[in-house]
C-alpha positions, -999 to 999 in steps of 0.1 A, spaced: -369 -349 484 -382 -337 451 -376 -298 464 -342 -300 465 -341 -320 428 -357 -290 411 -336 -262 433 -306 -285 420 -319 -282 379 -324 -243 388 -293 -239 403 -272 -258 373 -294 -244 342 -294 -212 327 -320 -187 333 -316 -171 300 -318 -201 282 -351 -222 298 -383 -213 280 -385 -206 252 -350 -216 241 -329 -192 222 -328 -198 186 -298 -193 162 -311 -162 148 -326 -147 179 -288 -151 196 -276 -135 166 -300 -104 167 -296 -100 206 -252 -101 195 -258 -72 175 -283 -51 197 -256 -59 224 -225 -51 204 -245 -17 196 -245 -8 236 -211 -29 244 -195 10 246 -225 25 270 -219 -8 286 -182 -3 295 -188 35 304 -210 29 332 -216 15 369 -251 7 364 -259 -15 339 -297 -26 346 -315 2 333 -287 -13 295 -305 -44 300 -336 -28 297 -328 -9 269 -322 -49 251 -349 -64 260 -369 -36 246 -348 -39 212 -353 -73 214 -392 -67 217 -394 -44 189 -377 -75 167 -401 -97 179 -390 -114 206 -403 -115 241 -369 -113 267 -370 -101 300 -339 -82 309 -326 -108 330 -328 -133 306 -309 -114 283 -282 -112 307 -281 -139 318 -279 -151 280 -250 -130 273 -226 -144 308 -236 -179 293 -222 -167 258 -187 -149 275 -180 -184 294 -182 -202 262 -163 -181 243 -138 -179 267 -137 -213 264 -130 -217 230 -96 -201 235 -81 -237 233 -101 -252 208 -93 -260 167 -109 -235 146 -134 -261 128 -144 -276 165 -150 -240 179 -172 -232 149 -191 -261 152 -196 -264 192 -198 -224 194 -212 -206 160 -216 -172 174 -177 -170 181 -170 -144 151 -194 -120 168 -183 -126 202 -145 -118 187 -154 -85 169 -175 -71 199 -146 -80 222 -121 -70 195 -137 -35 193 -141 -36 226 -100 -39 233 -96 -15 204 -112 15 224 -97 6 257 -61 1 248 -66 41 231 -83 52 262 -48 37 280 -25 49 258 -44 83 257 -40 84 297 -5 69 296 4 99 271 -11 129 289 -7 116 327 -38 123 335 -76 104 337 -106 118 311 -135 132 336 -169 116 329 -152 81 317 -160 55 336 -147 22 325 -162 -11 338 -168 -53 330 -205 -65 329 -190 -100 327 -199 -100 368 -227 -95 383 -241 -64 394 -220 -52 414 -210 -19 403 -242 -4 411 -233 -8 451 -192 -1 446 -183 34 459 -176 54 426 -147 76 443 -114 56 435 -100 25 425 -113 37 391 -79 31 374 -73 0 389 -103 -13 380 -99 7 341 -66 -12 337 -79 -45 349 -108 -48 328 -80 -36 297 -56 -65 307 -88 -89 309 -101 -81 276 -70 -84 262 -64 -117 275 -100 -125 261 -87 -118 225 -51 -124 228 -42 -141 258 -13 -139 273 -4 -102 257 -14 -86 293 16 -98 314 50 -84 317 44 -43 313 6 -41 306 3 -6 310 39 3 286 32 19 254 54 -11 237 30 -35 254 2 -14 241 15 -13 211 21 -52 206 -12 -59 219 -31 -36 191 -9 -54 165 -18 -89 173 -55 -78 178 -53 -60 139 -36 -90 125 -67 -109 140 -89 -81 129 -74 -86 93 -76 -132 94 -115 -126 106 -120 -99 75 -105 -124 57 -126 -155 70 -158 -132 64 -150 -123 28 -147 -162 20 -176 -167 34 -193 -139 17 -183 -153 -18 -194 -186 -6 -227 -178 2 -228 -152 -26 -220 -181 -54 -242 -201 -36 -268 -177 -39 -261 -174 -77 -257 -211 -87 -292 -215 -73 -305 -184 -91 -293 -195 -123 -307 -229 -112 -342 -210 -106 -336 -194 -137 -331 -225 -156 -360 -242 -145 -384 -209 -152 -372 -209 -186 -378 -251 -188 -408 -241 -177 -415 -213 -198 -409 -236 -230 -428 -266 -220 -459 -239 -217 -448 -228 -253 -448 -257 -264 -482 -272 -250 -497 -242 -258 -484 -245 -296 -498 -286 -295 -529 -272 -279 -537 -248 -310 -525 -277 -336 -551 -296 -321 -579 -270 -319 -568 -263 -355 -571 -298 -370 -605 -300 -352 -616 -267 -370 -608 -283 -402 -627 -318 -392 -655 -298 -384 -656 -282 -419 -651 -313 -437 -682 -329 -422 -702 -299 -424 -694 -296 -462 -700 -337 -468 -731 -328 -448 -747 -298 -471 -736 -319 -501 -757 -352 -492 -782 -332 -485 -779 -312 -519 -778 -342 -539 -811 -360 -515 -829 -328 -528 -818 -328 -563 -828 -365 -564 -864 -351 -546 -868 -327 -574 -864 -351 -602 -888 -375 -588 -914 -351 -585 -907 -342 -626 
């Protein structure tokens, strides 16, 4: 029955990434508009009026995204990065180039959550007004009774993104300050090998960019002499034609001198 083919195609391909398809750049802007809002994102229970907020962003840069689409874009990015966590580096990169981003938003993500723990483990007591939560599910959270199970749910979504960037660093004592502790060292040690990765790639890309300015360079100034130079043969030639032109104007005016001389003493 062809009605149940397509329902199968819409039920196995994602939304966020049919028509048009997402391009290399455009998943790159939307990583950074969503890294900008991954802290309002965590702070709240209701997250659709966020995915608003992105697909208007993503409008003002020129793209047209619905906010389900963008989404639905960004659960398709967190399963494939989560799926990278057994992967060679140089296979990741190639079957998932927007890992770096996905790393630093998580990273920065883990960053502010394990100081939100270890601020509550120190003092004993929750922050008013902070409401931490996952939009890796779906929506949820707008229909979940806000009145307790808060800090389960806080130190969950802590020991999940942690896994994310260091797996394995959120069993045995997740909430300890030692845990917390080893947790934010591995995740600045990673913090420091992804600096590192960027600044190669920086200079890369920045002596790439000056080999083929010099190269542009080169060829202006190739370019520059062979105009010098034509324009040089150019007035040679306009100059030797000047003095053709007065050679045969003088051999002119004297043939003609010496006819009328020769006029002139025939008449005598």
């Amino acid at each position: 029955m062809e009605g149940g083919h397509h329902h199968h195609i819409s039920a196995t391909v994602d939304t966020g990434d049919r028509f048009p398809q997402w391009s290399l750049q455009e998943t790159r802007d939307f990583l950074m508009i969503r890294a900008e809002l991954d802290q309002s994102f965590m702070e709240t229970k209701r997250n659709k009026l966020l995915w608003e907020v992105i697909a208007t962003k993503m409008k003002d840069a020129g793209y047209n995204r619905s906010a389900d689409q963008c989404k639905c874009k960004w659960k398709n990015l967190v399963t494939r990065y989560k799926g990278c966590e057994t992967m060679e580096s140089e296979v990741m990169r190639q079957q998932f180039p927007f890992y770096n981003e996905m790393q630093a938003i998580f990273g920065a993500r883990m960053q502010r959550m394990l100081w939100v723990e270890a601020e509550g483990g120190a003092s004993g007591s929750k922050k008013k007004g902070l409401q931490v939560s996952s939009d890796d599910d779906d929506d949820n959270e707008e229909s979940e009774v806000e009145k307790g199970g808060g800090s389960k749910k806080k130190r969950k979504v802590v020991k999940s993104t942690i896994g994310m960037i260091n797996p394995g660093s959120s069993s045995g004592g997740g909430g300890s300050i030692n845990s917390l502790k080893e947790s934010l060292e591995a995740f600045m040690k990673q913090i420091v090998q992804m600096e590192m990765q960027w600044l190669r790639a920086y200079e890369a890309r920045e002596e790439e960019r000056r080999m083929k300015e010099m190269e542009w360079r080169q060829a202006m100034e190739a370019l520059e002499k062979e105009r010098i130079m034509m324009d040089r043969s150019w007035r040679d030639m306009e100059e030797q034609r000047r003095i053709r032109e007065e050679a045969r104007a003088e051999k002119r005016d004297a043939l003609i001198t010496a006819l009328l001389n020769k006029l002139g003493r025939d008449d005598l």
